[in-house]
C-alpha positions in Angstrom: -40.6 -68.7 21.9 -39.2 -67.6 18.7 -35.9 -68.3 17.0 -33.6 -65.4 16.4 -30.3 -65.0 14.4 -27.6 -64.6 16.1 -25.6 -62.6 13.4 -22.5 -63.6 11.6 -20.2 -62.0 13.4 -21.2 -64.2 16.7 -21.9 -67.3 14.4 -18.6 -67.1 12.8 -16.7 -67.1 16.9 -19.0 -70.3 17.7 -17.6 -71.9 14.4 -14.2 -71.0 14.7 -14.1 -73.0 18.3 -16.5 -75.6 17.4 -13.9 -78.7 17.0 -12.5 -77.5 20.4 -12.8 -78.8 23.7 -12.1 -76.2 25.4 -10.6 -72.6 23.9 -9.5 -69.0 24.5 -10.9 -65.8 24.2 -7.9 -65.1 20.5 -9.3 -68.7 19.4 -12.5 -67.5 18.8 -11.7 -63.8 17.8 -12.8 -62.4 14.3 -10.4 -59.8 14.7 -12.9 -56.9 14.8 -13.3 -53.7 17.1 -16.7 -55.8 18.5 -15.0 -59.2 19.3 -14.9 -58.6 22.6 -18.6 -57.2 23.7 -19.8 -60.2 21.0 -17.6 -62.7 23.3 -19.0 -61.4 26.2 -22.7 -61.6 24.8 -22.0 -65.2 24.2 -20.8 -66.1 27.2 -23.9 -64.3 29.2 -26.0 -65.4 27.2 -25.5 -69.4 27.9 -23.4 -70.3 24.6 -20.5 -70.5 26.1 -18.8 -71.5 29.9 -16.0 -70.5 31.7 -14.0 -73.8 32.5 -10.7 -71.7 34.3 -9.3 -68.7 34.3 -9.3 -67.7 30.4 -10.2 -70.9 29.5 -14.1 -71.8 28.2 -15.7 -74.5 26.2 -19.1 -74.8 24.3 -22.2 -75.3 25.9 -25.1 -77.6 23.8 -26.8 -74.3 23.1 -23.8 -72.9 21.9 -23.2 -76.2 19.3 -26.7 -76.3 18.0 -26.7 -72.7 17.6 -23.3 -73.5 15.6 -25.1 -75.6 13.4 -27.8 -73.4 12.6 -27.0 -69.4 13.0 -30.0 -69.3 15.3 -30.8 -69.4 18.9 -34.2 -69.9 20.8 -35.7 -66.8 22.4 -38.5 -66.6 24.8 -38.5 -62.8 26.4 -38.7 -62.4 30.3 -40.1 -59.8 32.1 -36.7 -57.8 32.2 -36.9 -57.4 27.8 -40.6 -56.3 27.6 -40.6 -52.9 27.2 -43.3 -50.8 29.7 -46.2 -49.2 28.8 -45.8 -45.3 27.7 -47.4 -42.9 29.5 -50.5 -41.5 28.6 -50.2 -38.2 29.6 -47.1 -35.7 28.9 -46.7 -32.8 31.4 -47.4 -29.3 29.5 -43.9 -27.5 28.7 -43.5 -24.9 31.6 -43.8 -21.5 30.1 -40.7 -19.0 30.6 -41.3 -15.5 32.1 -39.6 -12.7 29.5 -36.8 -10.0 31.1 -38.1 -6.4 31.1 
């Protein structure tokens, strides 16, 4: 496990909806082209939860990671990266027009 920043952009939507109980999607919005895929990561990511329809509130994750700018990470098998291959197929070699 390792704790990770969750960057200022993402701290600063978990900040502005930290006094809330529950909040919208334009209270938390930095008004940046990202807000929305940052909201989003949030919100998968356990920070947030979705009380109604376009209503959420903060999750204790979400508050502590609030507090500090980090969150804690422990990778699962879906974020390890595979092996490379060891062996590379030869480029095929192109026959020339006579």
């Amino acid at each position: 496990m390792a704790l990770v920043s969750i960057g200022e952009s993402r701290w600063r939507m978990l900040r502005r909806v930290l006094r809330k109980k529950k909040f919208k999607f334009d209270d938390a919005r930095n008004m940046t082209r990202l807000d929305r895929q940052h909201f989003d990561w949030l919100l998968t990511n356990g920070f947030m939860s979705k009380v109604a329809e376009d209503a959420y509130e903060l999750t204790d994750r979400g508050r502590a990671s609030a507090d500090m700018g980090e969150y804690d990470w422990e990778p699962t098998a879906a974020t390890v990266a595979p092996p490379a291959a060891a062996t590379v197929a030869p480029p095929k070699k192109s026959k020339k027009a006579k």
